[in-house]
C-alpha positions in Angstrom: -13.3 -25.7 31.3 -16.4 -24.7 29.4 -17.5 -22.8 32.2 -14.8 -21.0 32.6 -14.2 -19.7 28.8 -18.5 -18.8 29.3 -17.4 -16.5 32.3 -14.3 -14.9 30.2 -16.7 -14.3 27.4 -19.1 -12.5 29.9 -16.8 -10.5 31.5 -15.1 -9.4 28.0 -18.6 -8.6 26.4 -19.6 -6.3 29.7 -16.5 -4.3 29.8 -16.8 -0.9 29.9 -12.7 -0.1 29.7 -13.1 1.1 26.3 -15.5 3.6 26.5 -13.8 4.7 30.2 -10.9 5.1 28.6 -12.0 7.3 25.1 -14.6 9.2 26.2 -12.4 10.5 29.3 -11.8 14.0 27.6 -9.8 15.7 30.7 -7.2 12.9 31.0 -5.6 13.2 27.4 -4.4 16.3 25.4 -4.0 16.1 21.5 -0.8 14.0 20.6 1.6 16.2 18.3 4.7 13.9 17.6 7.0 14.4 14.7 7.0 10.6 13.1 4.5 8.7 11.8 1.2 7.3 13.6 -1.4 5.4 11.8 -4.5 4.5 14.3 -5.6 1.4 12.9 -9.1 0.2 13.4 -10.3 -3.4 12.8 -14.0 -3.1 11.3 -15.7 -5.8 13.5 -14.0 -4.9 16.7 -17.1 -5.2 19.5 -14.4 -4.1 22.2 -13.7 -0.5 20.4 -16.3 -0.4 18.0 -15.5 1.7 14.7 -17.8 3.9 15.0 -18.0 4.7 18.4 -14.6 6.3 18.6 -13.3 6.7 15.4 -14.1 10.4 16.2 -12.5 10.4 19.6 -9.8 9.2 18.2 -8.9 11.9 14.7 -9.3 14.5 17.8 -6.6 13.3 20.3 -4.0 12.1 17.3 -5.0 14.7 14.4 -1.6 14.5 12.4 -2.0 10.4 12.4 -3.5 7.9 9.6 -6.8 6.7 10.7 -7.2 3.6 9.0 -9.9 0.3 9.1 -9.0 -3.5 8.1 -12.1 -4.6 6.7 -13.0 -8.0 8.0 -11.0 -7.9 11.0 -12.3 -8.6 14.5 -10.7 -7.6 17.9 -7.7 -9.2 17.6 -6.3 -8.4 14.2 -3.2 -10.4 14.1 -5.6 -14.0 14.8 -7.9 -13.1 11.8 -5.3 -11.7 9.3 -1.5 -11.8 10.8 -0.4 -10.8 7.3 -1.9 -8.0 6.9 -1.5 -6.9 9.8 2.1 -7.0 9.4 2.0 -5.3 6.2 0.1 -2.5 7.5 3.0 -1.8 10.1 5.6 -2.1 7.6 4.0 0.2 5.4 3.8 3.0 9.0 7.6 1.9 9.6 8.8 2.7 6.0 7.3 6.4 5.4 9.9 7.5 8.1 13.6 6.8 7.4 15.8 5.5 10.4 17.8 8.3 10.2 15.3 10.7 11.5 15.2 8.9 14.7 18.5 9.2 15.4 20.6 11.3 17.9 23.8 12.7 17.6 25.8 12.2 20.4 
């Protein structure tokens, strides 16, 4: 119903979850892995603004790819689903698939 969606709007636009969960310092260490990361933002994110932890972000996973889609709101894959998939293509393909696996 209308007033339904109204009330899932609210509650999405006075979460807090985001900024909980990045500005908690003591509950994550910096990520080292060994493959490819790229941290992609979405410029018009209101949920985890650019800005607002962009820097939170470079200090928790230093060896990733910090990257923005320009034009792209919260959900990335609604606004451009194309891009989107190109942009985890192009994190997929700088690592080849033999690195990942295990000799037995």
């Amino acid at each position: 119903s209308p007033d339904a969606l109204l009330d899932s709007a609210d509650a999405v636009l006075k979460c807090t979850t985001g900024e909980d969960l990045l500005a908690t310092r003591e509950l994550c260490q910096p990520l080292e892995a060994n493959c490819p990361i790229d941290v992609v933002w979405s410029e018009l994110d209101q949920i985890f603004p650019v800005g607002q932890f962009t820097e939170t972000a470079r200090q928790r996973i230093p060896n990733a790819r910090h990257l923005v889609l320009e034009g792209i709101g919260h959900v990335p894959m609604f606004d451009d689903a194309q891009r989107v998939a190109r942009t985890i293509l192009d994190t997929v393909s700088r690592t080849s698939a033999s690195e990942h696996v295990t000799a037995l």
